[in-house]
N, C-alpha and C positions, 0 to 999 in steps of 0.2 A: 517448590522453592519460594519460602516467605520472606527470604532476608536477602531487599533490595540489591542489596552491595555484590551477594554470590548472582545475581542477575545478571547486576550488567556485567560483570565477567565473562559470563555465559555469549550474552548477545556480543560484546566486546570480539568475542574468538569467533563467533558464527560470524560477525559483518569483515571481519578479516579473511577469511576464509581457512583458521586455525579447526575447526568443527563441523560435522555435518551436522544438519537443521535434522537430520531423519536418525539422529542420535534419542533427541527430543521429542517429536511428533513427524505427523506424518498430515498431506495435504497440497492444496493448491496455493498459488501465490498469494493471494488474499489471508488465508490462515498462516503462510509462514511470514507475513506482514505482521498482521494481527499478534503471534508468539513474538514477536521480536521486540514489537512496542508494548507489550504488557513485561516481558523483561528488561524494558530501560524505564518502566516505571508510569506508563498509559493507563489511561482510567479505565483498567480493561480488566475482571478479574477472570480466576480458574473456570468459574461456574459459567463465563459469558465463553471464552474460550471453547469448552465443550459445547457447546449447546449453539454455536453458529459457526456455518460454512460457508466455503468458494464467495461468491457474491454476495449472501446475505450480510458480511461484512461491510459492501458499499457506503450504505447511510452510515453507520458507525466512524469511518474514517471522514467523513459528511469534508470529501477533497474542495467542496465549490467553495467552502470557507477558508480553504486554502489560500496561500500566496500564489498567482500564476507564474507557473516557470517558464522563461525565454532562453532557454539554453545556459551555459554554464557550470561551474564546478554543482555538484549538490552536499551539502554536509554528510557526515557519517552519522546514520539510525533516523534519515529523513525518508517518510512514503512518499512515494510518486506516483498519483492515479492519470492516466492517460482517458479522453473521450474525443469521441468523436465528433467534430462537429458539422451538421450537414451543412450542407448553399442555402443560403436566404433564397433562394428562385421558389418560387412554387409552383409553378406547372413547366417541367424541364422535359422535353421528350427523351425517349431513352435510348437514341443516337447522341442525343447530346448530353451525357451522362459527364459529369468531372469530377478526377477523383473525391474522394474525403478527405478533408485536412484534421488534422490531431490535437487537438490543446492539452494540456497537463498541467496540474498543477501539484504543488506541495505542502505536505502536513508533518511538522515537526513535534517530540516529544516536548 
């Protein structure tokens, strides 16, 4: 699909849920991330598509340059990478273990 416009019609019905993503490709959340922003127009092409998966997408979507998200509506064809972030403590025994908390941030077309 080289012509922009049949794209986002495409992602258009996939973020609607008018479409299965498994019409198109097949994958983990990261690749059907990756398909969907290279369909609304992400500097992302065919050749990088094929050739990276699952996580090696991570730096590509490089979320730390993102906006951090606090809750909220989120736009339509916005990624959201979730991390973990551990406790500043550094030597915590392991009774005294607290959960992890989650930070997220977001990367728009």
């Amino acid at each position: 699909m080289r012509d922009i416009t049949a794209r986002r019609l495409v992602a258009e019905r996939l973020m609607r849920g008018q479409d299965s993503i498994e019409t198109y490709m097949q994958g983990v959340c990261y690749d059907v991330v990756a398909y969907v922003r290279y369909l609304l127009g992400a500097n992302i092409t065919p050749t990088t598509l094929r050739a990276l998966e699952a996580e090696q997408w991570v730096p590509q979507f490089d979320f730390t340059a993102g906006t951090i998200w606090e809750g909220g509506s989120i736009p339509t064809g916005t990624a959201v990478g979730f991390e973990r972030q551990l406790t500043e403590r550094f030597s915590m025994p392991p009774s005294a273990s607290v959960p992890p908390t989650f930070g997220a941030s977001t990367i728009s077309c």
